[in-house]
C-alpha positions in Angstrom: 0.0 0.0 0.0 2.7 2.5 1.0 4.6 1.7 -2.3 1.7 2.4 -4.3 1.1 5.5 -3.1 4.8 6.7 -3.4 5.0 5.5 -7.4 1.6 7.1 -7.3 2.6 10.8 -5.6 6.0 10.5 -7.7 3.7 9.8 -11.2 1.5 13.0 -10.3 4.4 15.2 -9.4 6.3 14.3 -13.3 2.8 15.3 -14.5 2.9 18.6 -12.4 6.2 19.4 -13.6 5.7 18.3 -17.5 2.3 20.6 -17.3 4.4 23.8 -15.7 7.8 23.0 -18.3 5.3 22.7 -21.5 3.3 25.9 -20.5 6.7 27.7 -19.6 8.0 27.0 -22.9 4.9 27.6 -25.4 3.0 29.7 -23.7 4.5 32.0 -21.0 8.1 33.5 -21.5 8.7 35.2 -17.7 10.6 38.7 -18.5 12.5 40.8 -15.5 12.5 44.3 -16.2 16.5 45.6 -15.9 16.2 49.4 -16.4 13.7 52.3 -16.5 12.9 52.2 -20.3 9.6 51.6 -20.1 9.0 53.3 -16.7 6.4 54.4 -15.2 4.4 51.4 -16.6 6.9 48.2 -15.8 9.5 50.3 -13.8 13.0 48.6 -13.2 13.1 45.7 -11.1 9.3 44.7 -12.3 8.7 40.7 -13.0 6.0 39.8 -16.0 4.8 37.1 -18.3 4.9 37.5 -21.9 2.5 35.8 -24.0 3.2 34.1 -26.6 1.7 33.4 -29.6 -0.7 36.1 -29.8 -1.3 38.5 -32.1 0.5 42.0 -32.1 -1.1 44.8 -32.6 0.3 48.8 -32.6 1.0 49.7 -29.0 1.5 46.5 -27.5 3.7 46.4 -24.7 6.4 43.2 -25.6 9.4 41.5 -25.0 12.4 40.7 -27.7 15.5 39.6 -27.5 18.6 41.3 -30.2 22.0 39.6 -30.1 21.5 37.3 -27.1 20.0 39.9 -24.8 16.2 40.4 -23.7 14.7 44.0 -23.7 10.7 45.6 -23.5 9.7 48.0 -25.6 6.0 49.1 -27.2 5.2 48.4 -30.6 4.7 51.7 -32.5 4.4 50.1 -36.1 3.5 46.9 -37.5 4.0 44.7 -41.2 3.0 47.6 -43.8 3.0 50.7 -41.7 5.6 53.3 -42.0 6.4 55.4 -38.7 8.5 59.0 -38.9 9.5 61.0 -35.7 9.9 64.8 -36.0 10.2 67.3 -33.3 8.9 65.2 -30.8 6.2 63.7 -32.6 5.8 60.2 -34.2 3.4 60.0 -36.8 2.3 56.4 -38.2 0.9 56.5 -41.8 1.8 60.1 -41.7 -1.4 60.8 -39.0 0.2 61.8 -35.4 0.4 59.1 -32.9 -1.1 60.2 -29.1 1.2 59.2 -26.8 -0.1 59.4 -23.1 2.5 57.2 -21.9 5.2 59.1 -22.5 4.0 62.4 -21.1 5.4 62.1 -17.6 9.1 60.5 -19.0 9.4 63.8 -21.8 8.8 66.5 -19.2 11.3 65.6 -17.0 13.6 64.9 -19.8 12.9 68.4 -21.1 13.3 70.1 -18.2 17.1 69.1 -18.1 18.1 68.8 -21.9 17.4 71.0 -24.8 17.6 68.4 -27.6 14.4 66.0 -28.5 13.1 63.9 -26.3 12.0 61.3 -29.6 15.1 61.7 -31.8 13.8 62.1 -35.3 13.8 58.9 -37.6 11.8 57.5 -40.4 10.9 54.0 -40.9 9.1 53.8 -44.7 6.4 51.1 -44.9 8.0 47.7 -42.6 8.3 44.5 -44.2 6.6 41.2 -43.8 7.1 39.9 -40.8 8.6 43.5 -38.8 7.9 45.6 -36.1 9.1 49.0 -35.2 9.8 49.3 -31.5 10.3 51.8 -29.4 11.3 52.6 -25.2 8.7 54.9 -23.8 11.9 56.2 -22.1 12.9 57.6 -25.1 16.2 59.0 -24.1 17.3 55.7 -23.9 17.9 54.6 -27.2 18.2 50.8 -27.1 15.5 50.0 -29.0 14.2 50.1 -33.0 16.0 53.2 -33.7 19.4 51.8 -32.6 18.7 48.2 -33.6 16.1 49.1 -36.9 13.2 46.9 -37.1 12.8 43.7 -34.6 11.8 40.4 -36.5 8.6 38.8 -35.5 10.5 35.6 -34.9 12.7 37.9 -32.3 9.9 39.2 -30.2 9.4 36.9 -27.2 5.9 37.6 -26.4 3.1 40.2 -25.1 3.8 41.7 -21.9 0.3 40.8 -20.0 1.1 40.2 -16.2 3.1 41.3 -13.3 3.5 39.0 -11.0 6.7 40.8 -8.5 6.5 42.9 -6.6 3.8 42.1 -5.1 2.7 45.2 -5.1 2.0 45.7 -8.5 0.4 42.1 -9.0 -1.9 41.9 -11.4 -2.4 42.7 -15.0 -0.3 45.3 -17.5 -2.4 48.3 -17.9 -2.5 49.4 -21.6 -5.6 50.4 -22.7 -5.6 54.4 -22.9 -3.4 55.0 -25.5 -5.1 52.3 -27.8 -8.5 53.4 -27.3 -7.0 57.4 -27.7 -6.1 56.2 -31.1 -9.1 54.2 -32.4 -6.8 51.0 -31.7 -8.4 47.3 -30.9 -8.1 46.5 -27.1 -9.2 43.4 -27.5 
């Protein structure tokens, strides 16, 4: 009786661990935020989950990895689209993005520098297959404007939940600036 129940706890805990590796690898990617590039949403130090497999959409919050190292940024252009900063405005298909996420990160930046907060750049209609990425900390510049556009097949997953610190448990907020620009939230 007591062997039984041994090769049966053993049996359940392989299954328990073969349920949490496949679901790990095909459906969650966890992602630790290293620096304040996409602050104040996921601010340094932040644990999520990235989804993958799901379908990417302009201003998506997501995870990629260029050369061997991991990074978060927001997707400001997808396949077809063409994105151009000037003066501190990015316009996508040549109509101005709204960007409330950035407000709080581009006065402070302003207040201390006298150059653009969104260094100008223009991205002509993206390939199959290519997203345009960009740092809502837009002074730091480790993102599609350093690395050009990030390869679907690079990009990790969808930042959906935060899971440490506990304090910000619980899902990424990212709704405004999608509904602000007559973007699906769904």
């Amino acid at each position: 009786m007591v062997k039984r129940d041994l090769y049966r706890n053993i049996l359940i805990g392989l299954i328990v661990i073969g349920i949490l590796l496949i679901i790990r690898f095909f459906v969650f990617e966890p992602i630790r935020i290293h620096n304040n590039n996409m602050s104040p949403i996921l601010p340094k130090k932040t644990q999520v989950l990235a989804m993958k497999r799901t379908k990417l959409e302009n201003l998506d919050l997501v995870a990629y990895r260029h050369h061997g190292k991991k990074y978060v940024g927001r997707i400001i252009g997808t396949p077809g689209q063409s994105v151009v900063a000037m003066d501190n405005v990015v316009y996508l298909n040549q109509i101005i993005l709204k960007e409330p996420y950035i407000k709080h990160n581009q006065a402070t930046y302003l207040k201390t520098h006298d150059d653009d907060f969104t260094t100008d750049f223009r991205q002509d209609k993206l390939a199959a297959k290519t997203y345009w990425i960009l740092n809502d900390a837009r002074d730091i510049k480790e993102d599609s404007r350093t690395f050009g556009a990030i390869k679907q097949k690079d990009i990790l997953g969808e930042l959906k939940f935060k899971y440490a610190p506990i304090s910000a448990f619980g899902f990424v907020e990212n709704d405004e600036a999608k509904i602000e620009n007559g973007f699906d939230t769904e």
